[in-house]
N, CA, C and O atoms as CSV, one atom per row, in Angstrom:
chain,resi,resn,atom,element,x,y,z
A,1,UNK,N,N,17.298,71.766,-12.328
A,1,UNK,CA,C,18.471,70.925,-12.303
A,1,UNK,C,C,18.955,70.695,-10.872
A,1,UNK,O,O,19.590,69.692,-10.544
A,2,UNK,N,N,18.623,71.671,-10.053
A,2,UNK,CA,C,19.191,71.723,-8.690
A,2,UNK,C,C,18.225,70.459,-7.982
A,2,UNK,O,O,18.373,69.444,-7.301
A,3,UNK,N,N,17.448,71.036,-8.452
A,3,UNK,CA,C,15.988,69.946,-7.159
A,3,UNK,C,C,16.307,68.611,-7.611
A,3,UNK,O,O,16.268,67.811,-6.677
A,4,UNK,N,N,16.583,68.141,-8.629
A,4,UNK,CA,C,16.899,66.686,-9.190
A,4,UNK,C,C,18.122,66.217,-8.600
A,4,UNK,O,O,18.399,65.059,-8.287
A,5,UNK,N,N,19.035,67.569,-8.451
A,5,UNK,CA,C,20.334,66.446,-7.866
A,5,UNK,C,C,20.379,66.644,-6.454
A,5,UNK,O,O,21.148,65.874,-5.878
A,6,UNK,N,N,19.648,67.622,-5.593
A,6,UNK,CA,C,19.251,67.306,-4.083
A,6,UNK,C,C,18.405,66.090,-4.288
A,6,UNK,O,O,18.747,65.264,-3.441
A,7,UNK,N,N,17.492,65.644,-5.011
A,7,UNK,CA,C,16.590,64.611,-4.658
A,7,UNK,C,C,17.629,63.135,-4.748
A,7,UNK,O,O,17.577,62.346,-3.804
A,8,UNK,N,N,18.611,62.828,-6.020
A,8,UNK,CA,C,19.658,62.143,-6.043
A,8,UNK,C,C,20.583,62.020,-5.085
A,8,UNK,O,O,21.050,60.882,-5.032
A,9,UNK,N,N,21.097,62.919,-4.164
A,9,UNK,CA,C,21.671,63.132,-3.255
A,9,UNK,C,C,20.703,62.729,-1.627
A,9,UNK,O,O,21.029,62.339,-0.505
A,10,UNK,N,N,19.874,62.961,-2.065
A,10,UNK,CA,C,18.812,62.609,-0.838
A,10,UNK,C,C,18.355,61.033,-0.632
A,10,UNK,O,O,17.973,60.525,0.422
A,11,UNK,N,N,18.490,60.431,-1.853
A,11,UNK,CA,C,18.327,59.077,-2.454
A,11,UNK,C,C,19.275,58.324,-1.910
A,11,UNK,O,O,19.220,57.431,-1.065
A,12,UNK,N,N,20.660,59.073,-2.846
A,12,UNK,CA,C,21.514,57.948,-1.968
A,12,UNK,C,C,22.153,58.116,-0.397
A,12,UNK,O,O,22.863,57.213,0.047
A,13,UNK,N,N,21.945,58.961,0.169
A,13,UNK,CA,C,22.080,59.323,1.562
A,13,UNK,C,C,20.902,58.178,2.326
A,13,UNK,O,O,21.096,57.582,3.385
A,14,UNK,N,N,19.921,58.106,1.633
A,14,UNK,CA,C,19.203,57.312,2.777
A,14,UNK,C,C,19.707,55.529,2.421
A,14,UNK,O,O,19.887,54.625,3.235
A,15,UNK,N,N,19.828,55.500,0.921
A,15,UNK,CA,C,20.234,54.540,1.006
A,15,UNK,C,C,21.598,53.860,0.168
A,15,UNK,O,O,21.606,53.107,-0.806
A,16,UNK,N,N,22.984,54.570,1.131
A,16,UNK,CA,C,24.298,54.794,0.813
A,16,UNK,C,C,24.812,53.420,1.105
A,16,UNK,O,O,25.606,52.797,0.400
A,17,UNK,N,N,24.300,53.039,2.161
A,17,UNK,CA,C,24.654,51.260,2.398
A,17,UNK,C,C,24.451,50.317,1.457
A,17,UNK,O,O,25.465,49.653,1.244
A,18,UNK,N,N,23.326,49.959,0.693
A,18,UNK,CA,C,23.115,49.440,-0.465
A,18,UNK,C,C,23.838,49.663,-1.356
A,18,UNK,O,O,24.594,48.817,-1.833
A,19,UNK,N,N,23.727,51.035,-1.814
A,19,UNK,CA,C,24.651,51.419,-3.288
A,19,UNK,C,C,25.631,51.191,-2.826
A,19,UNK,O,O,26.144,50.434,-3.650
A,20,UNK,N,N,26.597,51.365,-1.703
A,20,UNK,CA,C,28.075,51.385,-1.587
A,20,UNK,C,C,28.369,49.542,-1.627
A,20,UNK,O,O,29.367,49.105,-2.198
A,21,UNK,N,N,27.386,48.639,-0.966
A,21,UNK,CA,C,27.651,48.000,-0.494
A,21,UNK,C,C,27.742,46.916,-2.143
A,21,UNK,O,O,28.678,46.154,-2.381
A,22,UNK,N,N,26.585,47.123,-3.032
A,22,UNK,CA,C,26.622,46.661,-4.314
A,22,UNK,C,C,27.440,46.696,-5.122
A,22,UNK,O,O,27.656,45.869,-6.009
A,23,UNK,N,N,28.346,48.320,-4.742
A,23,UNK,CA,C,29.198,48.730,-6.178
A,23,UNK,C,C,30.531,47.755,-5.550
A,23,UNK,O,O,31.277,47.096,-6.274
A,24,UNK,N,N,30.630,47.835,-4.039
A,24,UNK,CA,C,31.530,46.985,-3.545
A,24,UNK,C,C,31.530,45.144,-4.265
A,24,UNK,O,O,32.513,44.436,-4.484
A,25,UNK,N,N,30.424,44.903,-4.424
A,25,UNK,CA,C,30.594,43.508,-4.419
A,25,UNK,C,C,30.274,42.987,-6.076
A,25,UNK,O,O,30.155,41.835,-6.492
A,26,UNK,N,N,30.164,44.654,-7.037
A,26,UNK,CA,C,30.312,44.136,-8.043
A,26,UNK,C,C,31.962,44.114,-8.538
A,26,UNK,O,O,32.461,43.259,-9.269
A,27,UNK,N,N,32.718,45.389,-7.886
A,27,UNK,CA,C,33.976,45.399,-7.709
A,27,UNK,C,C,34.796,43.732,-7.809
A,27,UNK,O,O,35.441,43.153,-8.683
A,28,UNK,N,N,34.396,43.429,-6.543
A,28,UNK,CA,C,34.864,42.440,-6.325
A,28,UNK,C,C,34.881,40.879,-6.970
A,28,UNK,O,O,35.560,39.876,-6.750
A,29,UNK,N,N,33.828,41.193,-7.834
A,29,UNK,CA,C,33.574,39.887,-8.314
A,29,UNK,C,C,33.962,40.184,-9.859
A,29,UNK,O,O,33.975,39.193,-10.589
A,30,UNK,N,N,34.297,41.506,-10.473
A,30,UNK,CA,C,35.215,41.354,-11.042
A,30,UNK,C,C,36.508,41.327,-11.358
A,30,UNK,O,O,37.016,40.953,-12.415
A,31,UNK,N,N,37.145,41.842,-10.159
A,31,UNK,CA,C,38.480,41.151,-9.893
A,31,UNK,C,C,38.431,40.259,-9.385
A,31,UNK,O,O,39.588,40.047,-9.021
A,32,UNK,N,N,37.411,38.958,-8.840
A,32,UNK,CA,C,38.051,37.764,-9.485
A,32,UNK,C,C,37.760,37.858,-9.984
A,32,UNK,O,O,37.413,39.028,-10.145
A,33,UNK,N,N,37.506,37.188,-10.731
A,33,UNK,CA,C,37.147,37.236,-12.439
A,33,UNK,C,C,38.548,37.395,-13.188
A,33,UNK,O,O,39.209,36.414,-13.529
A,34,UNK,N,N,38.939,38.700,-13.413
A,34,UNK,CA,C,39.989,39.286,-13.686
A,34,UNK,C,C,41.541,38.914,-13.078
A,34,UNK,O,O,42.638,38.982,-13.634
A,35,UNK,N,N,41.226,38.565,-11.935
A,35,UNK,CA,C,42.753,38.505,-11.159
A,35,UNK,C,C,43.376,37.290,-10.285
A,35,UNK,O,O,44.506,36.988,-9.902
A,36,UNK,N,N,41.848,36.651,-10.141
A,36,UNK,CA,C,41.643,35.106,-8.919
A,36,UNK,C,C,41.402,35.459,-7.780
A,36,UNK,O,O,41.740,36.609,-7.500
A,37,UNK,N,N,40.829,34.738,-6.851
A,37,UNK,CA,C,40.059,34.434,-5.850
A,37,UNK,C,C,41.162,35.094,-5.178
A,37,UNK,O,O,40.846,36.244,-4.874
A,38,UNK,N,N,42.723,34.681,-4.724
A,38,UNK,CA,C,43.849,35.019,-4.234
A,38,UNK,C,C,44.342,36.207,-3.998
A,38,UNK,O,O,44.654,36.646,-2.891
A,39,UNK,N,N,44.437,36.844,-5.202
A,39,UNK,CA,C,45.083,38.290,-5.320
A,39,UNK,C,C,43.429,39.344,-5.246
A,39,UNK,O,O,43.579,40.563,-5.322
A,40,UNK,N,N,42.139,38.851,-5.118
A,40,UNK,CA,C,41.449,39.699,-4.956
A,40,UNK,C,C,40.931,39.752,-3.605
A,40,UNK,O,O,40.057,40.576,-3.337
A,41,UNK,N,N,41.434,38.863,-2.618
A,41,UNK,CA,C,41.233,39.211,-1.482
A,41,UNK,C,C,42.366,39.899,-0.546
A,41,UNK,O,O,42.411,40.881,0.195
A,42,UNK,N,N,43.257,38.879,-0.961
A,42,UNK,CA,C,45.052,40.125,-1.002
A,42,UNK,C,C,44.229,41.789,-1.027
A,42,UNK,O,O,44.202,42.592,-0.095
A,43,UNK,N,N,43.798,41.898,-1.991
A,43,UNK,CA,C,43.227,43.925,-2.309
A,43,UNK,C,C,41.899,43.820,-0.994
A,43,UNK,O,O,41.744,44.705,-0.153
A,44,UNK,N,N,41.325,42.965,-1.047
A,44,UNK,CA,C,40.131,43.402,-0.264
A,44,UNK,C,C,40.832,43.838,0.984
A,44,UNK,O,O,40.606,44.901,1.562
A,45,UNK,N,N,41.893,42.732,1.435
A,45,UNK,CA,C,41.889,42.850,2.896
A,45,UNK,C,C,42.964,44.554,2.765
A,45,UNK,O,O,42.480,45.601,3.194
A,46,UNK,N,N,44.149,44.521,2.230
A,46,UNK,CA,C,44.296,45.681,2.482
A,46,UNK,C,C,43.305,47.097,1.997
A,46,UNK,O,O,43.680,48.268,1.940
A,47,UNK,N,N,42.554,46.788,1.824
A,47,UNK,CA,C,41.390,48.009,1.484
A,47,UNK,C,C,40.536,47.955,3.018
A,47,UNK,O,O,39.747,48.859,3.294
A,48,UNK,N,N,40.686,47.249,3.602
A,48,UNK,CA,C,39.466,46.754,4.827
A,48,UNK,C,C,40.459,47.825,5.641
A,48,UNK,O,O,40.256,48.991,5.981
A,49,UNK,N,N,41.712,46.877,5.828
A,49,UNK,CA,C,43.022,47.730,6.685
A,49,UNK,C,C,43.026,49.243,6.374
A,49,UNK,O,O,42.851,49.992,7.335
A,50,UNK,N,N,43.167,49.672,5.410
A,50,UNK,CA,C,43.256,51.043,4.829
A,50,UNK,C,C,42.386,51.696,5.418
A,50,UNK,O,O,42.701,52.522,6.276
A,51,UNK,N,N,41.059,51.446,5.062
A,51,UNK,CA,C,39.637,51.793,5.777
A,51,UNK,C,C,39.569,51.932,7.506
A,51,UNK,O,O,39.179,52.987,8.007
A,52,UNK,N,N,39.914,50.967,8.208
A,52,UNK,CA,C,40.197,50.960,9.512
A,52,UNK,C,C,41.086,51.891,9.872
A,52,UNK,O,O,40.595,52.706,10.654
A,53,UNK,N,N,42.040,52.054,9.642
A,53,UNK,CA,C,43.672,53.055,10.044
A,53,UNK,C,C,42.795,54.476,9.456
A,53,UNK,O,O,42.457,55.286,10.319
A,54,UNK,N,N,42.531,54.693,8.391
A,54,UNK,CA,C,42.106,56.205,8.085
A,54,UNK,C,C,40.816,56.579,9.027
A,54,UNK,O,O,40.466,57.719,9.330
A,55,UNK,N,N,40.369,55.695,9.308
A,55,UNK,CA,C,38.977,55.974,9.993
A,55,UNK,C,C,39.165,56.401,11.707
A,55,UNK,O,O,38.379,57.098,12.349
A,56,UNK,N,N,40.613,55.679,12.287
A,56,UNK,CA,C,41.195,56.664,13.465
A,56,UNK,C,C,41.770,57.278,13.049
A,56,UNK,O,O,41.879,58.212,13.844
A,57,UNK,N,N,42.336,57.469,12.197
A,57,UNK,CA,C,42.893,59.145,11.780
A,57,UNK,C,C,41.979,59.753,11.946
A,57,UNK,O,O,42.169,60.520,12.890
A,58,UNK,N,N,40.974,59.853,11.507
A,58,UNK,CA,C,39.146,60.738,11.054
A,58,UNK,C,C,39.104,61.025,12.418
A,58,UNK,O,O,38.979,62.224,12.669
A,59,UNK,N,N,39.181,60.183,13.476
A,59,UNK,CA,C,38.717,60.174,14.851
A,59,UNK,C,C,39.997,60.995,16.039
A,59,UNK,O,O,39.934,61.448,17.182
A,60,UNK,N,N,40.829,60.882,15.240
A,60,UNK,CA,C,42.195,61.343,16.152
A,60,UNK,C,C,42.162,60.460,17.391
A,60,UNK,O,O,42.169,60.958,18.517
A,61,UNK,N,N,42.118,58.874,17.137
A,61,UNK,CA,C,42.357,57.789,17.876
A,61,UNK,C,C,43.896,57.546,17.947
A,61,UNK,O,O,44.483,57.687,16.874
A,62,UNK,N,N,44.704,57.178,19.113
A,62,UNK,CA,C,46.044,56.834,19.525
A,62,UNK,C,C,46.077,55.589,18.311
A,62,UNK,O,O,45.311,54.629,18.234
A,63,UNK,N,N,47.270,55.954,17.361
A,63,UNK,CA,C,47.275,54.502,16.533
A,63,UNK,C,C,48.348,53.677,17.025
A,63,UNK,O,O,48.590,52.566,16.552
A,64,UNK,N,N,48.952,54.167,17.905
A,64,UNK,CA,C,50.480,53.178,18.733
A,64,UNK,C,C,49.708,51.834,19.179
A,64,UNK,O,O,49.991,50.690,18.821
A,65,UNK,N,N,48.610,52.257,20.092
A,65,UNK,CA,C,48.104,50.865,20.404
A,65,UNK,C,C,47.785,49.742,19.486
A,65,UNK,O,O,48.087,48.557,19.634
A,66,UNK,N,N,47.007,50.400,18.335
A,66,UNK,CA,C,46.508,49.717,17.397
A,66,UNK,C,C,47.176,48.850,16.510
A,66,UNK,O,O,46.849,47.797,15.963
A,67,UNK,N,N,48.482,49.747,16.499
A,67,UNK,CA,C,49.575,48.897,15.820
A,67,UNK,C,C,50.355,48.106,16.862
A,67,UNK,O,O,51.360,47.629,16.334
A,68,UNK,N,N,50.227,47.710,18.509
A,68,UNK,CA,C,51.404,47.388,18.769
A,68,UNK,C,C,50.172,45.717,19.221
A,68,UNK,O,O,50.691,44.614,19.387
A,69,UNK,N,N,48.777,45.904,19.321
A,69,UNK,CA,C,48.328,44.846,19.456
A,69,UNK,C,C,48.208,43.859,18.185
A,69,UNK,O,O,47.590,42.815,18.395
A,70,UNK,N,N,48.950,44.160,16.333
A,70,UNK,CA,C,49.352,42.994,15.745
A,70,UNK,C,C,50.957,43.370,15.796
A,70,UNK,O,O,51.401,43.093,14.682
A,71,UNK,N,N,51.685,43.730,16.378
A,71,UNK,CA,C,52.995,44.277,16.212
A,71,UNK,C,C,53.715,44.537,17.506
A,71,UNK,O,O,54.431,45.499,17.784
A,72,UNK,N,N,53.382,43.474,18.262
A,72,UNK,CA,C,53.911,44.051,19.643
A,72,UNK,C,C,55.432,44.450,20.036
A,72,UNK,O,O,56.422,43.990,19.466
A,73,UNK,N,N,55.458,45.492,21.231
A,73,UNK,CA,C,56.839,45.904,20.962
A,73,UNK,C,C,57.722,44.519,21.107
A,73,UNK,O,O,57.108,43.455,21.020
A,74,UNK,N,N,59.309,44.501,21.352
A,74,UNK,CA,C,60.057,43.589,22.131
A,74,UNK,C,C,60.102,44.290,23.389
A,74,UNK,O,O,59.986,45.482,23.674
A,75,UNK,N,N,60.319,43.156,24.130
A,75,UNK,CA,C,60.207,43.721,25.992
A,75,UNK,C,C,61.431,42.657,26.601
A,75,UNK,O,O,61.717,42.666,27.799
């Protein structure tokens, strides 16, 4: 049972881009479907955003900048 789910695990490690990238775009095409073209990119894009911001967290990247180049201060 072990060797089958290292080999599954070994499977999708080499090819995590595909599977992620498929389950992504079956996702997506059923919310539209489900929700419209409109409100399912509304979710994509804040999922893109979400993804970006947690991913300098992951990195312990300065997020002041990140936010002040769409959010600039007043001066």
């Amino acid at each position: 049972m072990e060797k089958e789910i290292a080999e599954l695990l070994q499977l999708f490690l080499k090819h995590r881009g595909k599977i992620v990238g498929t389950l992504f775009g079956l996702l997506l095409g059923w919310m539209i479907i489900r929700f419209g073209v409109i409100k399912s990119l509304f979710v994509a894009v804040c999922v893109a955003a979400g993804y970006i911001i947690g991913k300098r967290v992951d990195n312990k990247e300065d997020l002041k900048g990140f936010v002040d180049r769409f959010f600039p201060p007043d001066r």
